[in-house]
C-alpha positions as CSV (number, residue, x, y, z in Angstrom):
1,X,19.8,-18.7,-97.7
2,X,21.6,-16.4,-95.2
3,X,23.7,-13.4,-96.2
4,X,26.2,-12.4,-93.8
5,X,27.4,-8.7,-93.2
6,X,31.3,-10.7,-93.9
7,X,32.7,-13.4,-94.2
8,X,35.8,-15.6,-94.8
9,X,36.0,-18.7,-96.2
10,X,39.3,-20.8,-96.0
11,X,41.2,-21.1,-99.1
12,X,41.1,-25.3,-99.3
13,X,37.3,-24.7,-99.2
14,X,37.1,-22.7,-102.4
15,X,39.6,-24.8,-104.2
16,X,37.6,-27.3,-107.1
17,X,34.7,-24.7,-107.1
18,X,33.9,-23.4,-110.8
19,X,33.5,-20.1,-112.0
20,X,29.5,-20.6,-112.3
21,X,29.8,-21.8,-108.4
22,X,30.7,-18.7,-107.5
23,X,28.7,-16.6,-109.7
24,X,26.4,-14.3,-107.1
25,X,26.8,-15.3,-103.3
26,X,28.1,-19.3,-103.6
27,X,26.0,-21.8,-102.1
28,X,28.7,-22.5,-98.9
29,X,28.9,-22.2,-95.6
30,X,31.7,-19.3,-94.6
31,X,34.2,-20.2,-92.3
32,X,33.9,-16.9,-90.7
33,X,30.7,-14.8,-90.5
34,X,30.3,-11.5,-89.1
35,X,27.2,-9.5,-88.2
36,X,26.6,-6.0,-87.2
37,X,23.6,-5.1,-85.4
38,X,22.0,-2.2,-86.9
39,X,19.5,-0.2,-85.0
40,X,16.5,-1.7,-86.6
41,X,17.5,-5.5,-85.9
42,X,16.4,-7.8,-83.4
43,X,19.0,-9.1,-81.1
44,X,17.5,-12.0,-80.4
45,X,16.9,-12.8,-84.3
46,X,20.4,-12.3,-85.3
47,X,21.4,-14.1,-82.6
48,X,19.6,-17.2,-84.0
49,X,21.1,-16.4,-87.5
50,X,24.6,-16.8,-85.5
51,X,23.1,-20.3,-83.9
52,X,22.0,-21.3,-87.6
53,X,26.1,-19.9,-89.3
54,X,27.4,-22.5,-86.9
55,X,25.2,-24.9,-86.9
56,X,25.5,-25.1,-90.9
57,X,29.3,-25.4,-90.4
58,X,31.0,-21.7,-89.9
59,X,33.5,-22.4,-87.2
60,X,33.7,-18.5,-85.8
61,X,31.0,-15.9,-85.7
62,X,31.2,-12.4,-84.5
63,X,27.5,-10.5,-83.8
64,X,28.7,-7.0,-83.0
65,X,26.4,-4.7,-81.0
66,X,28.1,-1.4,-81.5
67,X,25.1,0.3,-79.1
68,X,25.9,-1.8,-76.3
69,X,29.9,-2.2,-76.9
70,X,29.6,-5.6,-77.2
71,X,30.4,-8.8,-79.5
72,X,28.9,-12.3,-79.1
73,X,31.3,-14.5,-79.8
74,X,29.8,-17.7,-81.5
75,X,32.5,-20.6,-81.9
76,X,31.5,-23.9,-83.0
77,X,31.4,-26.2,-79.9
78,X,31.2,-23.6,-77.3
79,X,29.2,-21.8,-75.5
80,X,28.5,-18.0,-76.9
81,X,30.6,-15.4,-75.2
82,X,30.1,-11.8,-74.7
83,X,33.2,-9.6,-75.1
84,X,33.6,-6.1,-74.7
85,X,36.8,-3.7,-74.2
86,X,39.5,-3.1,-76.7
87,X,40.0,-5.6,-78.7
88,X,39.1,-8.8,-79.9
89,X,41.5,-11.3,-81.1
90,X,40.7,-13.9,-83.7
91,X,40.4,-17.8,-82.9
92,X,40.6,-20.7,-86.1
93,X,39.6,-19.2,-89.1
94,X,41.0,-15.6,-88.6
95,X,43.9,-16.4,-86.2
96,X,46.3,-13.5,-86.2
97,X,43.4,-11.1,-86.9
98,X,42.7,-8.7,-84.2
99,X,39.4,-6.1,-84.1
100,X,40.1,-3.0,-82.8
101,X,37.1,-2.6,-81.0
102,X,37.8,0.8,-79.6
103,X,38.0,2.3,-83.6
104,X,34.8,0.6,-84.1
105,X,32.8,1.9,-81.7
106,X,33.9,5.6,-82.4
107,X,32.2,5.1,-85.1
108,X,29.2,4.8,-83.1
109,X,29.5,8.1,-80.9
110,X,27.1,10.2,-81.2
């Protein structure tokens, strides 16, 4: 079982689920999975956890790397690509939904 940092799941997914379905973390795929690189995690590990969100059905998967300024972007499909620079607009699930990218990584400034 994978746990993602976030996620979104599409509200026509969640609909017929019970309330003992979604007791704890419900046994679905999210829609939308994000993942932010801490300092003590692999790259290339969490970028097979993105490989295995998508390959179990998530359609969009950020893996944000706030010590490089980058995000992979994993879409279902397509080939992975890095972004970096302001902002990062959201594709299918999250359409509409921008990441200020800049905000995020002042987080990061040491």
């Amino acid at each position: 079982m994978l746990n993602p940092d976030a996620a979104y799941v599409l509200p026509d997914k969640l609909m017929g689920l019970t309330k003992d379905d979604l007791t704890g973390f419900p046994r679905l795929c999210p829609d939308f999975v994000v993942e932010l690189l801490s300092i003590s995690d692999s790259l290339s590990k969490s970028q097979q956890k993105m490989e295995r969100w998508i390959e179990n059905g998530a359609s969009l998967g950020w893996l944000i790397d706030p010590y490089e300024k980058k995000v992979y972007v994993y879409e279902a499909g397509a080939e992975t690509a890095t972004v970096s620079g302001h902002a990062l607009p959201g594709t299918g699930p999250v359409e509409g939904f921008t990441l200020d990218l800049e905000e995020l990584w002042r987080c990061y400034e040491i």
